[in-house]
C-alpha positions, -999 to 999 in steps of 0.1 A, spaced: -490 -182 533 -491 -148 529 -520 -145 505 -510 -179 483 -536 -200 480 -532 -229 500 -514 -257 480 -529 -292 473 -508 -318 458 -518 -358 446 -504 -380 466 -497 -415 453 -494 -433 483 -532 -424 488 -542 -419 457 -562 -382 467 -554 -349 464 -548 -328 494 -536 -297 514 -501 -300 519 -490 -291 551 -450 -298 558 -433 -308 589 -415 -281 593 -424 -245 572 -389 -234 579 -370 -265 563 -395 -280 538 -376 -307 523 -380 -327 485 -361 -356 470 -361 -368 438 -347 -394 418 -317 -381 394 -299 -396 360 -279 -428 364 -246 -413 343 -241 -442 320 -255 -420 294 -270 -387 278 -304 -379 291 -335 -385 267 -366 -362 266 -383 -385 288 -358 -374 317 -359 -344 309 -403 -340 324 -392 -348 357 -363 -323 358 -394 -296 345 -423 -308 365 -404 -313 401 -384 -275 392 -418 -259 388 -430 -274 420 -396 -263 437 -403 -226 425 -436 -224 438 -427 -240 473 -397 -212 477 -424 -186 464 -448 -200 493 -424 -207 520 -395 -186 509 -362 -193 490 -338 -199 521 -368 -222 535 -370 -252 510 -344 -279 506 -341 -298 471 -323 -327 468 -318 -346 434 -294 -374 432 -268 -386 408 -262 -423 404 -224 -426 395 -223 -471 407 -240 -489 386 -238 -521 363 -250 -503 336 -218 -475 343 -196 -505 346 -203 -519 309 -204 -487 292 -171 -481 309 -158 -511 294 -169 -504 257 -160 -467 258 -125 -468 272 -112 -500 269 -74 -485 273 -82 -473 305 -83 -492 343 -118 -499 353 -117 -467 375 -103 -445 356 -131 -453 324 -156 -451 349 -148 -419 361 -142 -406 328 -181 -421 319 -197 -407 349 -180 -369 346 -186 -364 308 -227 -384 313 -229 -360 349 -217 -328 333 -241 -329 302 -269 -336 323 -262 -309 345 -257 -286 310 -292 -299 296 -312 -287 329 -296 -252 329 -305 -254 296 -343 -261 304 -348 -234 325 -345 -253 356 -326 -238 391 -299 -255 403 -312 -284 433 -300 -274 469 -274 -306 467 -271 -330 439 -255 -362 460 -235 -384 443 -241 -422 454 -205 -426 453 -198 -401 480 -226 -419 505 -214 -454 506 -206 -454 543 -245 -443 548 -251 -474 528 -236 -498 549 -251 -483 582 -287 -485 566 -278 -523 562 -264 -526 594 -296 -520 611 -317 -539 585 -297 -564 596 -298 -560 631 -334 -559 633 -343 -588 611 -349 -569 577 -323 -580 556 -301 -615 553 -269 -628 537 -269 -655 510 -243 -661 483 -228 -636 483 -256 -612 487 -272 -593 515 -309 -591 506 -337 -572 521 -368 -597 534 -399 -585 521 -418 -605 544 -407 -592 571 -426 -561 565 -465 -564 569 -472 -540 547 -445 -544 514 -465 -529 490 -483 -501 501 -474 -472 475 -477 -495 447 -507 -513 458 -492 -546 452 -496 -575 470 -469 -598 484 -486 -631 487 -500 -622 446 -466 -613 434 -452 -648 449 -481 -666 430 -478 -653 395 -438 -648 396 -428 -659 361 -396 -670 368 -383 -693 397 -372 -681 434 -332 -679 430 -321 -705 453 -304 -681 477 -338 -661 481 -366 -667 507 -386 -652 485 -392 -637 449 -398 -601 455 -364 -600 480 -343 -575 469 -301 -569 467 -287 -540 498 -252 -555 489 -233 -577 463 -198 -588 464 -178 -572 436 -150 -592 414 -119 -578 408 -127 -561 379 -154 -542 391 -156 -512 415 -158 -519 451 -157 -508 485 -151 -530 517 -178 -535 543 -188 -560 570 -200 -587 539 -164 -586 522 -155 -559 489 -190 -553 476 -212 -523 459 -246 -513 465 -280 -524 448 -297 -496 429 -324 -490 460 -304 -486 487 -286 -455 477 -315 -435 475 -325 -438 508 -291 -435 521 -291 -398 500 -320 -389 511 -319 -399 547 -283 -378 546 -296 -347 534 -335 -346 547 -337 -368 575 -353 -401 581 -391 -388 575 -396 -358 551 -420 -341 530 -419 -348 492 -406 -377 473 -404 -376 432 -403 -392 403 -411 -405 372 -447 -430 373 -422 -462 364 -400 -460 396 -433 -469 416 -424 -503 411 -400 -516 425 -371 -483 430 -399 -465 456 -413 -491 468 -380 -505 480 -370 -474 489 -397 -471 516 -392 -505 526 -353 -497 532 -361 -464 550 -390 -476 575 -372 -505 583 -340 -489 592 -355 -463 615 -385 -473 626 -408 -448 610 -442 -456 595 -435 -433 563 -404 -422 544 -421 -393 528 -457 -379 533 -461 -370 501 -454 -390 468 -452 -374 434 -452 -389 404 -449 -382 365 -464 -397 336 -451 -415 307 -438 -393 278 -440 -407 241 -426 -394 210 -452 -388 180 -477 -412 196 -447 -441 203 -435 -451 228 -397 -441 228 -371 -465 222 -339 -473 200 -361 -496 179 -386 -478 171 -361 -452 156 -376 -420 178 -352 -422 209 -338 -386 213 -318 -371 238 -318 -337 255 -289 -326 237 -302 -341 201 -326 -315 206 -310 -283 217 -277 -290 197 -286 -312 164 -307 -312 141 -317 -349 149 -353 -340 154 -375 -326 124 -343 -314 114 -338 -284 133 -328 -275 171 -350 -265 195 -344 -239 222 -346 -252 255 -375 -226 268 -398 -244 242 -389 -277 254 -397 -265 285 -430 -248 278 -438 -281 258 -439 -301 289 -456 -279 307 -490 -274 280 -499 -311 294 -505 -321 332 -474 -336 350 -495 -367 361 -509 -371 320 -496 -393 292 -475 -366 273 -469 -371 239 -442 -349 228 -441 -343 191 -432 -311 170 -466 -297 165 -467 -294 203 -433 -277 201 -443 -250 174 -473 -245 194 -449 -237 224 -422 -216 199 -459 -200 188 -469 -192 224 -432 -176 232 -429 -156 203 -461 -137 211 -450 -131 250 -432 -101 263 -393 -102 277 -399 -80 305 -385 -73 344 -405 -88 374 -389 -61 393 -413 -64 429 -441 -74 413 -464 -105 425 -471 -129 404 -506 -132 392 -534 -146 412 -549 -168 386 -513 -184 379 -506 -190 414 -543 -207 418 -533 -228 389 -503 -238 398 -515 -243 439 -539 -269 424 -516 -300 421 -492 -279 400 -516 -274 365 -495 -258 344 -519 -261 316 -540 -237 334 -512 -216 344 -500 -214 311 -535 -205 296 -539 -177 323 -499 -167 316 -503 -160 278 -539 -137 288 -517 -120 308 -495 -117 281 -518 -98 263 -535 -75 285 -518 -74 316 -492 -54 338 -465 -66 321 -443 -67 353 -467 -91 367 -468 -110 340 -424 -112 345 -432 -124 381 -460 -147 367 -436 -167 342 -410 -169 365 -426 -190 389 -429 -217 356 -392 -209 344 -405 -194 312 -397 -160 316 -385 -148 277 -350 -136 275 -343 -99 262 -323 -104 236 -290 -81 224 -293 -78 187 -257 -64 172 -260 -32 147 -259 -48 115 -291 -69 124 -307 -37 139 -302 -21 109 -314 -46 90 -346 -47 112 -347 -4 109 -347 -13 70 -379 -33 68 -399 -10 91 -388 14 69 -399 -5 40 -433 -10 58 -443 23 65 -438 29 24 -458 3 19 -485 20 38 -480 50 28 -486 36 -6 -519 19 11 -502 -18 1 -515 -32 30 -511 -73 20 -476 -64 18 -468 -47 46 -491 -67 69 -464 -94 57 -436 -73 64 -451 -71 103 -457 -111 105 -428 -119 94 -411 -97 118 -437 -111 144 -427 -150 141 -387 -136 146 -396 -122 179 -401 -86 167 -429 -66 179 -441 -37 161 -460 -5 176 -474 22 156 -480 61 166 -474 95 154 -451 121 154 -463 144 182 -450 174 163 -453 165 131 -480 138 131 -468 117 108 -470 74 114 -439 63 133 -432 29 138 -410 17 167 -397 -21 172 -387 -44 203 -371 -77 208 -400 -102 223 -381 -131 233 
């Protein structure tokens, strides 16, 4: 690994943390779940985006850039897509508001994780374009006993799979017992699942063996992922509430189909994000959305750049409770202002960073070690350092009436000292300081007098 340290990662399907080692160190390959495009993405979608980037930088770092597929999916069928459609545009056809939904929702999203630092995925599949992989995946659950057709439906048997329930740790027979509500008459039993549902005329369809139809939410995941990474691969994402049932089902789907005895080896999953100690919803008043935060001044009326969203995140463990709320922001704006906007150049990234990171991707530590680099360290390294988290500052152009203005209250500083007013020019400097504006003092060499030049930080 060329020097790295070797990388450990939690793995939710057996709840330990250990070495990864991929199938193949020239194709390691990583799925995880995108945005359904009925609407803008909240803060809450925005940690996986983060967390599953970072990890995504550090395995091309390992492995190498051309070595490391990423897949992350867009959902563009959905029920929830077809009654936004509905409300939105109801001037339009069906198709055409539902296109117009999915490529305004699909384009912000896309916008809002450019805007968070994070790289672009290796593809972004859209369900719509994988239906035909759909119906083959069904094909052979059917074939092989898997999956059944009943009103309408085609279903996936749960019981025929001994072990339903292994990533979540969830019992069959247990789930049967304590259902709340009664079997639907056209299930065998509770926990079955919809591959396929016939679609009425005003909703979007596509023929198959089982009459005009659309997919259930599970089956286009594995149909995406099986396209792009194969029927067994290395890393499979997400956010700690698609455990049950999206991943579970998933699997199910995937082993079925071909035969394998895991769809991923390792599973990855993020914790729960609250807002100001809530939990986030419409309700409560604190639901906020990606672009409420770097465009509005929705919350604690201001906007927020999208590297301190991003270094937010990142202050608390991907598999902790986060709760996001603005001290933790200022704390991040805090941390950024005080870090240098300099050049990786060739420089390696620091070996206290990479340890942190190698260690089931702790950015807390790597963020603790990143800002003593900050401070005492090569700077150049430090570049290489924060651009393995995404949070590598931005030089910033400043025009020449700012500069000047800036040239004015050095200038108005060094008076101040002169004058030995040192209250007021230390405020001079901090107020400079919390703008991004770092000061360094010297002299003269020829006339030795105290000089003062100034840099953009971030």
């Amino acid at each position: 690994m060329g020097g790295t340290p070797e990388l450990k990662l939690y793995n939710t399907l057996t709840r330990e943390k250990s070495v990864f080692k991929p199938i193949d160190a020239e194709n390691v390959r990583m799925y995880v779940c995108g945005p359904t495009v009925y609407d803008y993405a909240h803060i809450g979608n925005a940690r996986p985006v983060i967390v599953f980037d970072v990890l995504f930088r550090l395995l091309r770092h390992v492995y190498g850039e051309s070595h490391v597929t990423y897949a992350r999916n867009i959902t563009d069928v959905d029920d929830k897509i077809n009654a936004r459609a509905l409300r939105d545009y109801p001037g339009l056809s069906l198709n055409a508001a539902i296109r117009a939904v999915t490529e305004k929702t699909e384009k912000q999203f896309l916008d809002d994780a450019l805007a968070l630092g994070s790289l672009e995925p290796t593809v972004q599949p859209r369900a719509t374009d994988n239906i035909a992989e759909m119906i083959e995946i069904i094909e052979r659950l059917i074939a092989r006993g898997h999956a059944y057709q009943a009103s309408g439906e085609v279903l996936f048997d749960t019981k025929s799979m001994a072990d339903y329930g292994r990533l979540s740790k969830r019992n069959l027979d247990e789930q049967q017992a304590g259902a709340r509500v009664a079997v639907d008459a056209h299930k065998k039993s509770p926990g079955d699942f919809v591959l396929w549902k016939l679609s009425d005329d005003n909703e979007p369809g596509w023929e198959s063996p089982w009459g005009r139809g659309r997919p259930g939410w599970h089956i286009e995941c594995s149909a995406m992922s099986g396209r792009y990474l194969g029927d067994v691969f290395d890393i499979h994402g997400g956010g700690l509430d698609l455990i049950f049932p999206h991943h579970e089902n998933e699997i199910a789907q995937s082993r079925c189909a071909h035969g394998t005895t895991v769809m991923a080896n390792v599973w990855m999953h993020n914790g729960f994000l609250q807002v100001e100690g809530r939990k986030m919803s419409k309700s409560e008043g604190n639901f906020v959305t990606i672009y409420e935060l770097l465009h509005t001044e929705t919350f604690a009326g201001r906007q927020w750049p999208g590297e301190v969203l991003r270094l937010a995140m990142l202050m608390t463990h991907y598999r902790e409770p986060i709760d996001f709320s603005v001290k933790r922001l200022e704390e991040a704006e805090r941390l950024l202002a005080k870090w240098p906007a300099a050049e990786p150049g060739d420089a390696k990234p620091d070996e206290t960073v990479l340890n942190a990171l190698a260690d089931d991707l702790n950015t807390v530590a790597a963020v603790q070690a990143l800002h003593a680099l900050a401070q005492s360290g090569d700077p150049a390294v430090f570049a290489a350092s924060a651009a393995l988290l995404g949070v590598l500052p931005k030089k910033t152009e400043i025009d020449e009436a700012v500069a000047a203005e800036i040239d004015a209250r050095v200038k108005a500083r060094l008076e101040l000292l002169k004058a030995k007013n040192f209250a007021e020019a230390d405020k001079i400097r901090d107020t400079l300081a919390a703008e991004g504006i770092q000061l360094k003092d010297g002299k003269d060499p020829e006339t030795g007098e105290r000089v003062t030049t100034w840099e953009v930080k971030r």
